[in-house]
C-alpha positions in Angstrom: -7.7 -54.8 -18.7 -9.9 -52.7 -20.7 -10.1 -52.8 -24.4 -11.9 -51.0 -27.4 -11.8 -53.0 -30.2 -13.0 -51.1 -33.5 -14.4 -53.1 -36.2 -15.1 -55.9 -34.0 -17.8 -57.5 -36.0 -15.6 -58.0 -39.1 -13.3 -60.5 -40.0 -9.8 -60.0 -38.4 -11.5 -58.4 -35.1 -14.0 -61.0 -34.4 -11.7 -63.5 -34.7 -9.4 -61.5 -32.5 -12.3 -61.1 -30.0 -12.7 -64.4 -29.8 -9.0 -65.3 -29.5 -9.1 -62.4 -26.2 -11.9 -64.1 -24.7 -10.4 -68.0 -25.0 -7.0 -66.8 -23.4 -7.4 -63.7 -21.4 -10.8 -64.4 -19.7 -10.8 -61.9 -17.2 -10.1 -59.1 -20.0 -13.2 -56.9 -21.1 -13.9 -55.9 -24.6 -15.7 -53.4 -25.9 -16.7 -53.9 -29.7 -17.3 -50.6 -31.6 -19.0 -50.9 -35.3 -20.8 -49.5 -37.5 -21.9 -52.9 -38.9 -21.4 -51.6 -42.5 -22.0 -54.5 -45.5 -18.8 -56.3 -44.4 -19.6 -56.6 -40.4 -21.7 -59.0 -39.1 -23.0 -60.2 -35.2 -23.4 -63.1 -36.0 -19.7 -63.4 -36.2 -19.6 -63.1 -32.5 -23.6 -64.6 -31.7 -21.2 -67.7 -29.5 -19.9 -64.6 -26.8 -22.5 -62.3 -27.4 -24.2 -63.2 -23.9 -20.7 -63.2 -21.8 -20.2 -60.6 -19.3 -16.5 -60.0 -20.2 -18.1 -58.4 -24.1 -20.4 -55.7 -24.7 -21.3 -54.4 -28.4 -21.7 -50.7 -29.4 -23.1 -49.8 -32.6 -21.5 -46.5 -33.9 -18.6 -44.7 -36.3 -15.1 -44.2 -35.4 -16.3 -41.1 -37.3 -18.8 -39.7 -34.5 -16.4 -37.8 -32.2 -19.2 -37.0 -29.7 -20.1 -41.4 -30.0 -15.9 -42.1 -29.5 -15.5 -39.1 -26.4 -18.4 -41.4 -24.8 -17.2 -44.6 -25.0 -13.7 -43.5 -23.6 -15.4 -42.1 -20.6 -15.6 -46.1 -19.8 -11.8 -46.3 -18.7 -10.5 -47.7 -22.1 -7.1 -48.8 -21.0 -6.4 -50.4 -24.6 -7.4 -49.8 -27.9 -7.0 -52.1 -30.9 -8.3 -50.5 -34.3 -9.5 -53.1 -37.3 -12.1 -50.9 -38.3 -11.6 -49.7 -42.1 -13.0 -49.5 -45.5 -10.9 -52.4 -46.4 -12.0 -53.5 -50.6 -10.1 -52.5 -53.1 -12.4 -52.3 -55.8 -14.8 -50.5 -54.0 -12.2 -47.8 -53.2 -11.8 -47.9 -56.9 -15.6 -47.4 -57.2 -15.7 -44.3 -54.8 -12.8 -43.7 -52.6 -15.1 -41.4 -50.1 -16.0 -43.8 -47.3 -12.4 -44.9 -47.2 -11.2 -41.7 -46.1 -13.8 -40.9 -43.7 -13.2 -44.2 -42.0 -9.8 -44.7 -42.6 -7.8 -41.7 -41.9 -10.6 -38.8 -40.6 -11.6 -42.0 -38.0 -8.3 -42.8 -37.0 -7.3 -39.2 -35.8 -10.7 -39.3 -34.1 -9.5 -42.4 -32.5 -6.0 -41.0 -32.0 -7.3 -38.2 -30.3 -9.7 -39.6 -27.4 -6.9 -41.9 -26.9 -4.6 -38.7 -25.9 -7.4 -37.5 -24.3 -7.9 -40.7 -22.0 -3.7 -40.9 -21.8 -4.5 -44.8 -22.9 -1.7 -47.3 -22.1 -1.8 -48.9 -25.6 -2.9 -48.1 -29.3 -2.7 -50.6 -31.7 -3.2 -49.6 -35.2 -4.0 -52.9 -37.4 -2.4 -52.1 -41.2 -1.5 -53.9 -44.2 1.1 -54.9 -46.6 -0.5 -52.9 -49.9 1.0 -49.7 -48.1 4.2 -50.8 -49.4 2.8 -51.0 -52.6 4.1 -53.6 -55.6 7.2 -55.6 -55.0 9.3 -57.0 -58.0 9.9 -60.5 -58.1 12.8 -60.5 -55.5 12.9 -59.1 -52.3 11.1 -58.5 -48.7 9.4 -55.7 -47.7 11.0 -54.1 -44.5 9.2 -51.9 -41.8 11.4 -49.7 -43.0 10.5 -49.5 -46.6 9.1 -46.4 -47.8 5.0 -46.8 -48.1 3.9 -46.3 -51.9 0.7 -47.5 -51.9 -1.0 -47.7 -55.5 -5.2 -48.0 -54.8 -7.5 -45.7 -52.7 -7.9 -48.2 -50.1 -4.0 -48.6 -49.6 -3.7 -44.6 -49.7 -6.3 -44.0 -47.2 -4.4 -46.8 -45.1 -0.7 -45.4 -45.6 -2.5 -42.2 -44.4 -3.4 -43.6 -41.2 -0.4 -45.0 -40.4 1.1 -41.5 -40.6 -1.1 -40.4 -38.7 -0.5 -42.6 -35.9 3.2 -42.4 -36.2 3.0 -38.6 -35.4 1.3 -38.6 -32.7 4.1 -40.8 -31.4 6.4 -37.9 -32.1 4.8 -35.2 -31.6 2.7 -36.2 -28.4 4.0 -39.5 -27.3 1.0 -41.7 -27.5 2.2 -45.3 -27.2 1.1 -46.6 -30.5 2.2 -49.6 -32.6 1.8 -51.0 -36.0 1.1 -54.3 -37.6 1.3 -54.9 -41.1 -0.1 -58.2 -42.0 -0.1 -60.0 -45.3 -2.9 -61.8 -46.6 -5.4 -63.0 -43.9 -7.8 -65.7 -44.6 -9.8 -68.2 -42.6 -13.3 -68.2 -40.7 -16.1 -65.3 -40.9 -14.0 -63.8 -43.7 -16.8 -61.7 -45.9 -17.2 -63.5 -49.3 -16.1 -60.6 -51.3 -12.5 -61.2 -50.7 -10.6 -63.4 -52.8 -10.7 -67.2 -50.9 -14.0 -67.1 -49.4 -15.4 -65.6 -52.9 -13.7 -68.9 -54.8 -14.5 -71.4 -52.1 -18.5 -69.9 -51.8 -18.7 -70.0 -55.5 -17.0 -73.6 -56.4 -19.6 -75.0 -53.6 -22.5 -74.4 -55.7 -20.7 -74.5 -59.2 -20.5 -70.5 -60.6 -17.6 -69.4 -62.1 -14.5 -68.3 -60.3 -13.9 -64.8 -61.3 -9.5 -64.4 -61.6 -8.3 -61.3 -62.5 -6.0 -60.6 -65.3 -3.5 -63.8 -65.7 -3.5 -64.9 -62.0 0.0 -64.4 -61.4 -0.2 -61.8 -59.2 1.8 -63.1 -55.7 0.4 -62.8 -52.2 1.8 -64.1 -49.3 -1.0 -66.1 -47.3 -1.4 -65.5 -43.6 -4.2 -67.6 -41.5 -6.1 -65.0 -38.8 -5.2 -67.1 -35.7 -1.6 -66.5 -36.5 -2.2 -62.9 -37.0 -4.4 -62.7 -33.9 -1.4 -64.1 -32.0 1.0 -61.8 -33.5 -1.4 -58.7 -32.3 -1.3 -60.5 -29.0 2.3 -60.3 -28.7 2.4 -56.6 -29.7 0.0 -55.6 -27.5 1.6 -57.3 -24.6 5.4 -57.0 -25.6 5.6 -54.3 -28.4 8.0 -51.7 -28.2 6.0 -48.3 -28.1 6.6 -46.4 -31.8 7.4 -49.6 -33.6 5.7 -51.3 -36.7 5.6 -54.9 -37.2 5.3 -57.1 -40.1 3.2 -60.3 -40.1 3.3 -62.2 -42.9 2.5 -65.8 -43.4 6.4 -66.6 -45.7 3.7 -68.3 -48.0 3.8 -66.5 -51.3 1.3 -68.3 -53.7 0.2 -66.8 -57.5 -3.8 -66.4 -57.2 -4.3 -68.9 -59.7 -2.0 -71.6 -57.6 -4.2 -70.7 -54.8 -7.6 -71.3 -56.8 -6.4 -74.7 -58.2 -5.8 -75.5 -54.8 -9.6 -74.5 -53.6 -10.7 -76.8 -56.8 -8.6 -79.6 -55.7 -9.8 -79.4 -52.1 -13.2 -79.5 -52.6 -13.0 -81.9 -55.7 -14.2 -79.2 -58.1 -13.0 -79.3 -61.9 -10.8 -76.3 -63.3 -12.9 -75.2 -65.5 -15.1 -73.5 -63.3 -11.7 -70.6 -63.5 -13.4 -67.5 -65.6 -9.9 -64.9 -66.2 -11.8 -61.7 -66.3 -10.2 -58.1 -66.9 -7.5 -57.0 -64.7 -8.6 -53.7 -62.1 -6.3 -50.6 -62.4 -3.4 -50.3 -60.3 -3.2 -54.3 -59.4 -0.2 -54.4 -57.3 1.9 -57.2 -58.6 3.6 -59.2 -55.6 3.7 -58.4 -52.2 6.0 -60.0 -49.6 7.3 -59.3 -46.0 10.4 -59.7 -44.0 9.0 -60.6 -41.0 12.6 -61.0 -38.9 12.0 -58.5 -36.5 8.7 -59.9 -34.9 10.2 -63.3 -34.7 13.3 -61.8 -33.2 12.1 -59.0 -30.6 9.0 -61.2 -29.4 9.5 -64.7 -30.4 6.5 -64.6 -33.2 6.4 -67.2 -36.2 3.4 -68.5 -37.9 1.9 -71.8 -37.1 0.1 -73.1 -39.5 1.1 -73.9 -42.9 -1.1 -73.1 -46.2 -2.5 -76.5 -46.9 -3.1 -76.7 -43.8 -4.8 -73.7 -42.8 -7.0 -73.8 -46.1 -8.3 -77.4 -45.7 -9.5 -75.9 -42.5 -10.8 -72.7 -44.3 -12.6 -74.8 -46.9 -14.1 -77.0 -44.2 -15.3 -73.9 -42.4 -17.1 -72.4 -45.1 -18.7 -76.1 -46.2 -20.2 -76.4 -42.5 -21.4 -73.0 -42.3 -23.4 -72.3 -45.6 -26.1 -70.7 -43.9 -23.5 -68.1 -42.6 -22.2 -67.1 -46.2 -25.3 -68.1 -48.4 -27.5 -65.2 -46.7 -24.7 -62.7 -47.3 -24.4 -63.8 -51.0 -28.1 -63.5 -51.4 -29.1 -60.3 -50.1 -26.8 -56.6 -51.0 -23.7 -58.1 -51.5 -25.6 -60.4 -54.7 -25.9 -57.3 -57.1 -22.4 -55.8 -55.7 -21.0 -58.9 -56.8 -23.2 -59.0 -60.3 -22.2 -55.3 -61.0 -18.4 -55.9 -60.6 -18.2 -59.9 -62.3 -21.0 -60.4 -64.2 -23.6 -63.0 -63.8 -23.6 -66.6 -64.9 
């Protein structure tokens, strides 16, 4: 089998690259990025020489770039790349849209083109939008998402759903929770608190940390995209979520206690606008219809995390000194 991974060199794709080459060896890969801020090589530097994996630098946005690489009988196609930060869409919602929905129809379309067997289209929960404090979010619940980056998401996933209607391209949907675990840029919320309490700054929580996410660890998503792409029902969407809700502040004490690191480190800084407020997913059908259920449990999976990110400094601490230092300045402060 031939696949076309997009946004292979970010977090959730390498990791899913990986996972493709350790169980389906004879599968080939075809990474397509644009290396923005957020993707990185040397997520992948381990494969990088294997003949099953070849890298292509390039947008999801260049039609004549995606025409070409479907001339290279893509039988598969599994779309991470996005604009995926919040408060950069808040900053400037542009990019999002470009890559987000104007790349997906690109995407969309060369797979029509190419009559592909398989599209995957790899979503999120903040499509749903906030949740109050009881209830699941269903694959049928109607998508109300409340940033830029969820918008421009929720716009995608239209976008793949109709061209299942109208032109019966054999797409599916995953809608993950809260991913965290290895190669995870340090923007995002548990790489950002584990990076900082290594080397003692402050741990930036917005507004009064109760905000509830449900927690999912990548291997157990990458498994769950498996199964779709293998056993997913053409036209569906599937929630994967981690049944791990956790407040942000009962997350970030958790960090301190792992790596030994005293509370007050914790800096509560201004909430952003339009901070969704819990989100949570029934994830009943996935377990039911192809046998799915995640394996690892928080502590678990974050002892791991925080032992990832303590081994692999180099990795992180070159990010955090170079472009993504004054992002991070701008939008926190210094110490």
């Amino acid at each position: 089998m031939k696949l076309l991974v997009t946004g292979g060199a970010g977090f959730i794709g390498s990791n899913f690259i990986r996972y493709l080459h350790s169980k389906y060896p004879a599968y080939e890969v075809i990474n397509l990025d644009t290396l923005t801020y957020a993707g990185n090589l040397e997520n992948l530097a381990d494969i990088s020489g294997e003949r099953f994996y070849r890298f292509v630098k390039g947008d999801i946005a260049d039609v004549s770039l995606v025409r070409q690489v479907f001339t290279e009988g893509i039988e598969v196609v599994v779309n991470f790349a996005a604009e995926s930060h919040v408060d950069r869409s808040i900053e400037d919602a542009s990019s999002f849209i470009t890559t987000n929905i104007t790349g997906t129809q690109i995407l969309l379309e060369a797979a029509r083109a190419h009559q592909v067997k398989r599209f995957i289209q790899i979503s999120t929960d903040e499509v749903y939008g906030s949740l109050g404090p009881q209830g699941l979010f269903t694959e049928h619940s109607p998508l109300s998402p409340n940033s830029p980056y969820s918008a421009s998401k929720a716009g995608a996933d239209h976008l793949v759903r109709a061209y299942y209607e109208t032109f019966r391209l054999p797409v599916m949907i995953t809608r993950s929770s809260n991913n965290y675990g290895p190669y995870q840029f340090p923007e995002k919320f548990i790489p950002l608190f584990i990076t900082n309490a290594l080397v003692d700054e402050p741990l930036p929580l917005y507004g009064d940390g109760l905000n509830v996410r449900d927690w999912l660890q990548v291997e157990d998503n990458c498994a769950a995209i498996d199964l779709v792409l293998h056993r997913g029902k053409e036209g569906e969407i599937y929630n994967v979520g981690g049944n791990c809700e956790k407040t942000n502040l009962e997350v970030v004490k958790i960090i301190l206690k792992e790596l030994n690191k005293p509370e007050s480190l914790l800096r509560f800084v201004k909430d952003r606008p339009g901070h969704d407020r819990r989100y949570a997913l029934d994830t009943a059908k996935i377990a039911r219809e192809l046998g799915w259920y995640p394996q690892r449990s928080f502590e678990e999976g974050i002892r791991h995390t925080v032992a990832w990110y303590r081994h692999h400094a180099g990795w992180w601490e070159k990010i955090k000194s170079g472009e993504y230092r004054s992002y991070y300045q701008k939008m926190y402060g210094s110490r």
